[in-house]
DRENLUM-680221 format. One line per field, with one value per residue (C-alpha): residue number from 0; residue in one letter; x, y, z; chain. Coordinates in steps of 0.2 Angstrom, whole numbers. Each point is the difference from the previous one (the first is absolute). Layout:
<pts>
seq = c(NUM;...)
type = c(a;...)
c1 = c(X;...)
c2 = c(Y;...)
c3 = c(Z;...)
mol = c(A;...)
</pts>
This chain:
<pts>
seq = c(0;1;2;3;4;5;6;7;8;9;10;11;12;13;14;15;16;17;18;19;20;21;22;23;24;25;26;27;28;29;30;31;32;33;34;35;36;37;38;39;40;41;42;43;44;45;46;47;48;49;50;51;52;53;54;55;56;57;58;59;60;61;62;63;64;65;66;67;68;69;70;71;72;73;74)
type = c(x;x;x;x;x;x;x;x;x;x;x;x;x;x;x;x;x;x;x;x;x;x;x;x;x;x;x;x;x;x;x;x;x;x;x;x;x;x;x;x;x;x;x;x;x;x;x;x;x;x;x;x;x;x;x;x;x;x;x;x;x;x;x;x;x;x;x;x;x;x;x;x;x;x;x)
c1 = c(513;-2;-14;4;-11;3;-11;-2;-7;-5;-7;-14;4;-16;-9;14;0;10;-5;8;6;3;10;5;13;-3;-19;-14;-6;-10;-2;-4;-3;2;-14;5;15;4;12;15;-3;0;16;7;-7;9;14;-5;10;-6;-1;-10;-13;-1;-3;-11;-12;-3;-9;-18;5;-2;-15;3;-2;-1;8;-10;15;-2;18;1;11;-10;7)
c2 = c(578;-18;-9;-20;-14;-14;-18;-12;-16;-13;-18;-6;-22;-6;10;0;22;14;14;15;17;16;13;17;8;-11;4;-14;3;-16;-16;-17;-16;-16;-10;-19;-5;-19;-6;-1;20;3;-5;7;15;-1;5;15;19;16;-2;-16;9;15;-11;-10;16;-4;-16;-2;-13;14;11;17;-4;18;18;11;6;19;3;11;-12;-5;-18)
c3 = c(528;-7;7;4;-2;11;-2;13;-1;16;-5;8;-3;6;-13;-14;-3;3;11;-12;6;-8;10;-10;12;13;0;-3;-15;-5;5;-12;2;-14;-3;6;-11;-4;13;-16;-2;19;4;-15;5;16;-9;-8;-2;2;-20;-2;12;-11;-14;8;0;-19;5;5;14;15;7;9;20;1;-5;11;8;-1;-9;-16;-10;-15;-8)
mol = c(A;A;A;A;A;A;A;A;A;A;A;A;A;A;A;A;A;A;A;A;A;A;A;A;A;A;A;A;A;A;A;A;A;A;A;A;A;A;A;A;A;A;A;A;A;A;A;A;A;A;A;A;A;A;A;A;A;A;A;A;A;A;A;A;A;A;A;A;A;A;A;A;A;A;A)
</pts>
């Protein structure tokens, strides 16, 4: 059985970051947050995939929230 990732992001406007979510098979896995982006890259980000999340993930604009969440799904 195929595991699935699924990414979710919520904007927080007055501080300008995304709130970031990691679910493998509907379970939290992780949670991110993006450092304060210039307001140009927010609303770009607005409009961001499941793709340009994942990518996003090669950046050093985020720091982990937490990952604490007891699940043994390792990514």
């Amino acid at each position: 059985m195929q595991e699935v990732l699924t990414i979710t992001a919520t904007p927080n406007y007055s501080k300008r970051t995304f709130t970031i979510r990691k679910f493998y098979d509907g379970k939290l896995f992780a949670k991110y947050r993006t450092i304060k982006l210039p307001m140009d890259e927010f609303e770009s980000c607005e409009y961001n995939t499941h793709g340009d999340w994942k990518a996003f993930f090669t950046s050093d604009d985020y720091y982990v929230v937490s990952n604490n969440f007891n699940h043994s799904v390792c990514r």
